[in-house]
Structure formats: structure tokens, C-alpha cells
KEVO-672138 format. One line per 3 residues: their letters; for each residue x, y, z of C-alpha. Coordinates in steps of 0.001 Angstrom, whole numbers. Each point is the difference from the previous one (the first is absolute). Layout:
<recs>
a = X/Y/Z | ... $
</recs>
This chain:
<recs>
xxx = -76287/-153187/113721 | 1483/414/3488 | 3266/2112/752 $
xxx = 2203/-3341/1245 | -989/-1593/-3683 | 1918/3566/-1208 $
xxx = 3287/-1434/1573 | 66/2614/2687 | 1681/-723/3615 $
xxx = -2394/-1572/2545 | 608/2586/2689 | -487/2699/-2836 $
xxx = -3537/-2008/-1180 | -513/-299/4121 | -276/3675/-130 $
xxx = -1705/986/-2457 | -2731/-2188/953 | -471/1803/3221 $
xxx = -125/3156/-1494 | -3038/-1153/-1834 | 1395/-1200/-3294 $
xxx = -1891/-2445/-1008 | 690/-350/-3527 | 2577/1669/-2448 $
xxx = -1215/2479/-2921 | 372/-579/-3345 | 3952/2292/-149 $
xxx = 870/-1854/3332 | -738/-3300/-1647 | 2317/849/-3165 $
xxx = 2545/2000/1147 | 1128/-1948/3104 | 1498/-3038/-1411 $
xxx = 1532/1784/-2614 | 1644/2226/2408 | 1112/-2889/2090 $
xxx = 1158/-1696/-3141 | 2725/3159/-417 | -1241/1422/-2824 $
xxx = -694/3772/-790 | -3568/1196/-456 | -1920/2879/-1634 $
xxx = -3597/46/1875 | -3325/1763/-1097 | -2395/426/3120 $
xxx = -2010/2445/804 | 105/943/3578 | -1928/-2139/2487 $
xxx = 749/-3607/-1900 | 2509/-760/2833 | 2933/913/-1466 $
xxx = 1952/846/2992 | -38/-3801/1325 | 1027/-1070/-3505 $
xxx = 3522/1615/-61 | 22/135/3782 | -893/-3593/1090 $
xxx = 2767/-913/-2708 | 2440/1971/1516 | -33/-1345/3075 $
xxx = -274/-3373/-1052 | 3384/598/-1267 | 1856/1607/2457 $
xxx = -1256/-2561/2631 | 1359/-2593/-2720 | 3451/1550/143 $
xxx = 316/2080/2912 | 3132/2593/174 | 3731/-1002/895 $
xxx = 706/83/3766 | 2723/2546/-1345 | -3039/1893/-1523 $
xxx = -1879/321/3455 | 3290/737/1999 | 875/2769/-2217 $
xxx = -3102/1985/658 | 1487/942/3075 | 3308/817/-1462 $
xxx = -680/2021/-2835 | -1066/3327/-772 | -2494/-940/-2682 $
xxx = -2618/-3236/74 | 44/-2336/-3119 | -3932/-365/-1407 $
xxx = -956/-3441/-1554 | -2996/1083/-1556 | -1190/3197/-1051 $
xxx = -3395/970/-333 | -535/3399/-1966 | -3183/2133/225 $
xxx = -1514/3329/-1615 | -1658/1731/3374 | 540/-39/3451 $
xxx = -3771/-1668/948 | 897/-2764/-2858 | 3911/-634/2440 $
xxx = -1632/-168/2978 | -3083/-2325/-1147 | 2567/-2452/-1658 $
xxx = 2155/-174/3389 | -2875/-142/2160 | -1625/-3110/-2031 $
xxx = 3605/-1793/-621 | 847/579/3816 | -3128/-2311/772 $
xxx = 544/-2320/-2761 | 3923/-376/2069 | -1381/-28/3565 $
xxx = 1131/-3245/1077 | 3129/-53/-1900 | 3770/1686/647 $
xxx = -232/2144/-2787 | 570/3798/749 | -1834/2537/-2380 $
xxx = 370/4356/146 | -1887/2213/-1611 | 1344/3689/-1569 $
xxx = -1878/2625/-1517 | -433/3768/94 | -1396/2504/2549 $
xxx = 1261/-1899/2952 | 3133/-268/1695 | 2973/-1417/-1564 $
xxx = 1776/-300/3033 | -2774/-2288/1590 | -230/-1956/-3308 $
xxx = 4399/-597/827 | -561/-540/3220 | -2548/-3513/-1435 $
xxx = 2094/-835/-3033 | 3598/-430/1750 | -2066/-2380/2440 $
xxx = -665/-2270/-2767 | -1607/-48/-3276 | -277/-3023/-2179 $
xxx = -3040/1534/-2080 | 89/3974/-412 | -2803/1651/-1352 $
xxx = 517/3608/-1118 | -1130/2558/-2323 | 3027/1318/-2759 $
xxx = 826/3613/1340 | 443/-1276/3668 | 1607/-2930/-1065 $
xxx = 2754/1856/-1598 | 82/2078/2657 | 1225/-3145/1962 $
xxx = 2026/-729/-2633 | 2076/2798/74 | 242/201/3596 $
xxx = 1221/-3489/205 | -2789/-1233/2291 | -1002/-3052/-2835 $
xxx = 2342/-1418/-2281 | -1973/-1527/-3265 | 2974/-2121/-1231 $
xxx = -1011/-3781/1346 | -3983/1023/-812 | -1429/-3631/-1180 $
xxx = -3269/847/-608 | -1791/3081/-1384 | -3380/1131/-449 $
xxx = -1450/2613/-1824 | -3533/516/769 | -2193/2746/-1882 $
xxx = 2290/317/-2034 | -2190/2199/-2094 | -1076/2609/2801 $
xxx = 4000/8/568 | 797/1129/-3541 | -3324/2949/282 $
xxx = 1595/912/2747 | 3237/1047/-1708 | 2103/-3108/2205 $
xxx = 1991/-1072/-3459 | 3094/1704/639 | -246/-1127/3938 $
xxx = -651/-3631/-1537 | 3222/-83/-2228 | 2515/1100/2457 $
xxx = -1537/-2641/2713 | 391/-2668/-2137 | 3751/859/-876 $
xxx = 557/-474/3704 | -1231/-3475/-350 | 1749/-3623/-1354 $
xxx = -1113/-875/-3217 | -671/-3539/1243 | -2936/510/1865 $
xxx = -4200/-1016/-319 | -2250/2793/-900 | -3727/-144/291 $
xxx = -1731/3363/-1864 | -3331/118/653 | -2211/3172/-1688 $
xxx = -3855/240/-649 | 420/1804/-3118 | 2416/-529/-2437 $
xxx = 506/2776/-2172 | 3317/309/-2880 | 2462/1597/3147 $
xxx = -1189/-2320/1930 | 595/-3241/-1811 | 3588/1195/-1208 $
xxx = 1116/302/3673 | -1100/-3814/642 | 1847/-601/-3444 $
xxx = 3363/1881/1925 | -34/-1582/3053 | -1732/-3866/-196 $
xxx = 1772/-2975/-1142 | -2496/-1905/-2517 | -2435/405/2848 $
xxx = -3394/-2097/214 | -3332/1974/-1246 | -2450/-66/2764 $
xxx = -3234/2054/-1034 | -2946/-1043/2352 | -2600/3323/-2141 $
xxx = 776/1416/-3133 | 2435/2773/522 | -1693/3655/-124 $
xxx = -2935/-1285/1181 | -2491/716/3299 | -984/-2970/2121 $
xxx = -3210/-1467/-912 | -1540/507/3535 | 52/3858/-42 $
xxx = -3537/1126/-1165 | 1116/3206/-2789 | -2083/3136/33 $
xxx = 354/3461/-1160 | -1820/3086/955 | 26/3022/-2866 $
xxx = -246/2809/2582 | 917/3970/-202 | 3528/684/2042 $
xxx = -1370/2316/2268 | -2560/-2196/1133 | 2126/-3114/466 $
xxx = 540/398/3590 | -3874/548/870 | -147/-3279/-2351 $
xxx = 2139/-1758/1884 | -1366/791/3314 | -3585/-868/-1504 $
xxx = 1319/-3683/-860 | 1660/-262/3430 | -3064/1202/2361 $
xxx = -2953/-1368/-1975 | 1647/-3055/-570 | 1270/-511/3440 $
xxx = 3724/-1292/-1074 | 1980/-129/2943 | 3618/-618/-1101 $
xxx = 1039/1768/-3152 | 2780/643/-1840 | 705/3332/-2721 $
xxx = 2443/605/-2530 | 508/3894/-560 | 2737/1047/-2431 $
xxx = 2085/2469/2231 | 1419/-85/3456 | -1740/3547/588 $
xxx = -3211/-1205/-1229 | 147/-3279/2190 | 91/2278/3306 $
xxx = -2498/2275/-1036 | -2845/-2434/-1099 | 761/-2076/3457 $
xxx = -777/3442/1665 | -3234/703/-2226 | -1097/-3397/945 $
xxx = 314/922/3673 | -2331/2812/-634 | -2384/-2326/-1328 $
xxx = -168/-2266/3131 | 2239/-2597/-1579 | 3389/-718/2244 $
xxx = 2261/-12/-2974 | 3983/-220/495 | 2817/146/-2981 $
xxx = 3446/-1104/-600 | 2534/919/-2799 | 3484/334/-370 $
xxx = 217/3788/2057 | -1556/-1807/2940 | 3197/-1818/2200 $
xxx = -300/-3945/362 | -1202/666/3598 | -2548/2034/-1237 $
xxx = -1116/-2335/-2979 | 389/-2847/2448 | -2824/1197/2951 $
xxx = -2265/1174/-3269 | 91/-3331/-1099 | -830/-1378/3044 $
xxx = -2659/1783/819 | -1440/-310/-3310 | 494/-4308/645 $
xxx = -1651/576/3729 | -2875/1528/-1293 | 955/3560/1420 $
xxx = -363/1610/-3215 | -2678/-1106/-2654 | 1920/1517/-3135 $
xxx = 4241/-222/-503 | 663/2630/-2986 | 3052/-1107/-2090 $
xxx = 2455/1164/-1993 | 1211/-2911/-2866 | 3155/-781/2593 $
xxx = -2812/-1987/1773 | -1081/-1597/-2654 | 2610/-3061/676 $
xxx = 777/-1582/3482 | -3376/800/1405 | -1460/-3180/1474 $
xxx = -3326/712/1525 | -1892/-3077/761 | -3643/69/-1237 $
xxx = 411/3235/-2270 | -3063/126/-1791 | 205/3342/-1763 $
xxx = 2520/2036/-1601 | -1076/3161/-2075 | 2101/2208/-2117 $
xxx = -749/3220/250 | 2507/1206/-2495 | 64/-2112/-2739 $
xxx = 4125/-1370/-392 | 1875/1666/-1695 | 1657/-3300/-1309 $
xxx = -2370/-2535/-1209 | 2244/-2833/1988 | -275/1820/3685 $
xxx = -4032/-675/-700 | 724/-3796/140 | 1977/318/3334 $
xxx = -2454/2036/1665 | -2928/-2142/-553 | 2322/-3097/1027 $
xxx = -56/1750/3156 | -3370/-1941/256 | -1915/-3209/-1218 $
xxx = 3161/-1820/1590 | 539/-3363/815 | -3382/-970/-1841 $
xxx = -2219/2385/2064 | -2297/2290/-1994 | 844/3614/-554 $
xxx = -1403/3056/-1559 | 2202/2628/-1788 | -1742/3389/-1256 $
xxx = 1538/2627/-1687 | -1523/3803/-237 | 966/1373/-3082 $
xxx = -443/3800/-1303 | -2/708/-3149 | 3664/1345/-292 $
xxx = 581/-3645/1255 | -1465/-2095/-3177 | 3661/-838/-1820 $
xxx = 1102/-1457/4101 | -3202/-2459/-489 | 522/-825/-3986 $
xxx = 3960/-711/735 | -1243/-2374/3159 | -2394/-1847/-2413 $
xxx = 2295/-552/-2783 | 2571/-1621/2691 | -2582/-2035/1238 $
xxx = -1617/-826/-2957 | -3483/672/562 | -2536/2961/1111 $
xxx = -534/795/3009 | -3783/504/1101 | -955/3338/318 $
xxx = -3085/1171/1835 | -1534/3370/708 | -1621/759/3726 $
xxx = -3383/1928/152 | 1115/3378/1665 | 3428/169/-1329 $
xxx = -207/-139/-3981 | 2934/1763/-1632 | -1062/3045/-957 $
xxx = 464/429/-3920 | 245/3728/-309 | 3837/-814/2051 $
xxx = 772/-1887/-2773 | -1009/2821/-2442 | 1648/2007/2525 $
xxx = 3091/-1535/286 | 708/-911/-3830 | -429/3801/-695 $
xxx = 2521/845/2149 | 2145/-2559/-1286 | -768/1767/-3228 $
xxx = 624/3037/1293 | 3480/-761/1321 | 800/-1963/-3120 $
xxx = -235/3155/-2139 | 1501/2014/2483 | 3177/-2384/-384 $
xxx = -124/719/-3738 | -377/3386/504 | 2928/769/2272 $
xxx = 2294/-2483/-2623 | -1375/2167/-3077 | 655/2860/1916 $
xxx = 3696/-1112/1448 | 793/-1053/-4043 | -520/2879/-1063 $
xxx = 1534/2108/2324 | 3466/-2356/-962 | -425/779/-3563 $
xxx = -2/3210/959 | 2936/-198/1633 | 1609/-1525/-2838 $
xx = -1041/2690/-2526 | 1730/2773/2244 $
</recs>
């Protein structure tokens, strides 16, 4: 199937064939002409199906069909706030600025304006290009409501709206931010949800906000993609990070990705890295967008071997080519281990995900397997066994501690009885 049999505008299929698109993926090829045929959707993708192009390609379709009122355009110089046609919603900052960046080519040769707003950067630069023009905003909640309440967007006339990760946006606590957004919006409008997961929160926010909407599922929800080679490593915790510097050297992996659990723990395994020989940088949410930007970048230039990652990378990071991701603290949620790994095996390429896991860290693995549906292989490297007495070790203290807790209740019981009795 080509992208003009999907219905799309030739200058838009003009375009995307110059980027390199040759053919669309399997959610392009569903979702497109249902979104051109007006109706609401709930998509299941995991990340790297080309998911962006299906709501974005859409969009623009659309708003080249029926372009804004000359009253529309005039006004932009006239008021104080700018009227967005479509809104695009994202969890993270990376995810924003990927989504803009991709849609922004997709529009190159067209009239339609776009603006980006997010966190850790200037809002009065991100004024300064919305008030110039913005059919298609694309914004993450908190600094879109900072807009909001400034007056610098007004959500009223919004015609289209996407949600995308819609699951990473409810872990990260965005409900509330959701909820008063959409009460600045017309009822009236298209909504596209897209989410790679789709766990009991998550489906009874599509059920609030879509309009019998179209069921698009391209992989069965909750699952990993079936490129991404699964492997887990039983290994000590205090010998994970001479583990993972073993895998990196001997194996001679050049471009590498790690999950650590903590934002603390992100920046101190990039600098134990370094004093391995292995040019490691890190981002996580402490870092400023500059800062998380030129990391980034230097990670995609080759500059740095190893980016160390805190799960607010685990969406919007598109890395071309990313052939390994490893967790290095197993997720806490078994849901964040599907959008790490999606971070590779994209777009059909092969990938390899590997997980070190400690022994404190067995329920992580068990909870990932049960939302997967299947085990996970499990293999133990010559020179770094787990060492059984730290099991022994650890489930005594865990013994230890467990009477201790029944202790100190016996103890504070009776000390209220005795309290009574007096």
C-alpha cells in the first residue's frame, strides 16, 4: 500500500516520499483513513511503529482541507492570545520536541504554522513563536496551563486533539493537568489517544474523553516488540556496575542506552563509567532541557558511548539505530519495562534489551513476566554468579527486621495496656 492510496494530500505524500518514506506501517495504514474519515480513535502502538505520521499526516491533511478564516489569521495580530486548531499533548519534554520536530517536516512545504511548549526553557521565547502563528501547538500539560493562565493560547476553537502516551502521562501524575485542559476545550472536537499500554486508568480516560472512537491495535497491548532480543542477567548489586562495564568493553557496544531507578543513581553510574574508560553522559528530570538536550546529542554524535537514564527518558527518545538498551535497575512498574525496551528494535530493526537483576529485584522481573505473559530468559555469566550466601544473607536480615517489627509492636501493646491499667 502506498500513502496517496491512504487518501492523503499529494503535496503531503510529495513529502514524505523525500524524507524516505517509502511505505506506511501497519498503525499508519489503519489509523489514517479513519482519522481523515472524522472519527475518534483509541490506538495501541508501541513506540517506533510510526505513530507520529499516523495522527500527524492526518492532521494536516485536514487543516490544509479547511484552512482558517481570513478573520482567524488577521486576528493573530490583534489579539492578546493565539487560537490553536489542533492540540497535540505529550508526557516529557524529549517526547514535545520529537513530535514538533517530525510534524514540522511532515508541513514543510505547506502554510501551516506549528509551536512547541514545554518545561525548563523560556516561556517568554515560546510567546514570542506562538503569537506569530500557531495552527498546530504541541505542548506538555504543566506549561500548557501555564499559557493558559497567562492568556498566551486560548483552547476554545481547538478542532483536533491528541493524546499520545497516554499511559506514561497518567504514571506521571498528568490526570488532574489532563481534566482541567480539556474543560478549556469545545466538546465538538476529534480526539486521537494513542497509549502503548493500556492499563484500567488508562482505558477509563479514553472512555471520558472519545466519542465511540475506532480501535486501532497494530501489537497486543502490554506487550514488547517482537524484534527486541530479551535477556536477563541474575547478578549481585554491588557488582552490577563492573557487570555492566564487562558487557560494554568486551563486547565492544558503541551506543548504549541504561535505565537506573533514581536521578542520583543515573549521575553517579555515568561518572563510574568514566572511570572505567567508557564516555558515559546522563539525563533526568534535575538536569535543565539545555543540559538534557547537548547530552543527548552527544550521545546521537557518538561523543559519548553510554546515555544513563532516568524512566523520564524512557518516552520521546528517538535514536536512530539503537541497538541496546539495558536496565540496570529493574522498573519499578512492570509497564515502564515495555517502554524502555521500545526505546529499541524500532521500525523493524533488531534490538537487544538486558536486564541485571539482584536478588532483592526478583518480584520487578516476576511482575514484568506476568504482564507480558511469558518468561524471560535468564542466563548466568562465568565470573559473575550470584553469590548464594547474599541470599542467605539477605533473607536473615529480612528475618531479623521482621521480628524486630514484632518486637517493638509487642512491646508498644503492652506498654498501652499499661497505660490503661493506671
Amino acid at each position: 500500500m502506498s500513502f496517496q492510496a491512504l487518501g492523503l494530500q499529494s503535496q503531503l505524500v510529495d513529502t514524505v516520499t523525500a524524507l524516505g518514506f517509502q511505505s506506511p506501517t501497519p498503525v499508519q495504514q489503519q489509523a489514517i483513513p479513519e482519522v481523515l474519515a472524522g472519527h475518534d480513535i483509541m490506538a495501541g502502538a508501541q513506540t517506533g511503529t510510526g505513530k507520529t505520521a499516523a495522527f500527524g499526516l492526518p492532521l494536516l491533511h485536514q487543516l490544509l482541507d479547511k484552512p482558517a478564516s481570513l478573520a482567524e489569521v488577521a486576528g493573530r495580530n490583534e489579539k492578546s492570545d493565539i487560537q490553536i486548531r489542533a492540540l497535540i499533548l505529550t508526557p516529557t519534554r524529549e517526547l514535545a520536541q520529537q513530535v514538533y520536530d517530525s510534524i514540522a517536516s511532515y508541513s514543510e512545504n505547506t502554510q501551516i504554522k506549528l509551536a512547541v511548549a514545554y518545561g525548563g526553557t523560556s516561556m517568554k521565547t515560546q510567546v514570542g513563536a506562538i503569537r506569530t502563528g500557531a495552527d498546530i501547538l504541541v505542548a506538555t500539560p504543566g506549561r500548557l496551563l501555564d499559557h493558559a493562565h497567562v492568556g498566551t493560547v486560548d483552547l476554545s476553537k481547538v478542532e483536533y486533539f491528541v493524546l499520545d502516551e497516554a499511559d506514561r502521562m497518567l504514571d506521571m501524575g498528568f490526570i488532574d493537568d489532563i481534566k482541567r485542559i480539556m474543560r478549556r476545550m469545545k466538546a465538538s472536537r476529534q480526539t486521537l489517544f494513542f497509549s502503548a499500554t493500556f492499563s484500567k486508568q488508562v482505558k477509563k480516560l479514553a472512555h471520558d474523553i472519545l466519542d465511540e472512537p475506532k480501535l486501532i491495535e497494530v501489537t497486543p497491548s502490554n506487550s514488547a516488540a517482537v524484534t527486541v532480543e530479551q535477556m536477563v542477567y541474575p547478578v549481585d548489586k554491588h557488582r552490577k556496575r563492573e557487570l555492566l562495564s564487562y558487557l560494554i568493553g568486551s563486547r565492544n557496544w558503541q551506543q548504549v542506552l541504561v535505565f537506573t531507578k533514581t536521578k542520583q543513581g543515573s549521575d553517579a553510574l555515568a561518572k563510574e563509567l568514566g572511570l572505567d574508560g567508557i564516555k558515559a553522559v546522563s539525563i533526568n528530570g534535575d538536569k535543565s532541557q539545555g543540559a538534557r538536550q547537548r547530552a543527548l546529542n552527544d550521545f546521537k554524535e557518538g561523543k559519548a558511548r553510554v546515555l544513563v537514564a532516568t524512566d523520564v527518558a524512557a518516552r520521546g527518545l528517538d535514536i536512530e539505530q539503537l541497538e541496546y538498551v539495558i536496565n540496570f535497575d529493574m522498573p519499578f512498574k512492570a509497564e515502564d519495562y515495555v517502554h524502555r525496551i521500545g526505546r529499541t528494535g524500532r521500525a523493524g530493526q533488531t534490538g537487544h534489551a538486558i536486564s541485571l537483576m539482584s536478588i532483592d529485584e526478583e518480584w520487578a522481573l516476576r511482575a514484568v513476566e506476568e504482564l507480558l505473559d511469558t518468561r524471560l530468559p535468564q542466563q548466568w555469566l562465568e565470573g559473575y554468579e550470584p553469590d548464594p550466601n547474599i541470599e542467605l544473607s539477605d533473607n536473615n536480615r529480612r528475618g531479623r527486621s521482621a521480628e524486630k517489627r514484632r518486637a517493638k509492636a509487642k512491646s508498644k501493646i503492652h506498654k498501652n495496656r499499661g497505660g490503661r491499667m493506671r
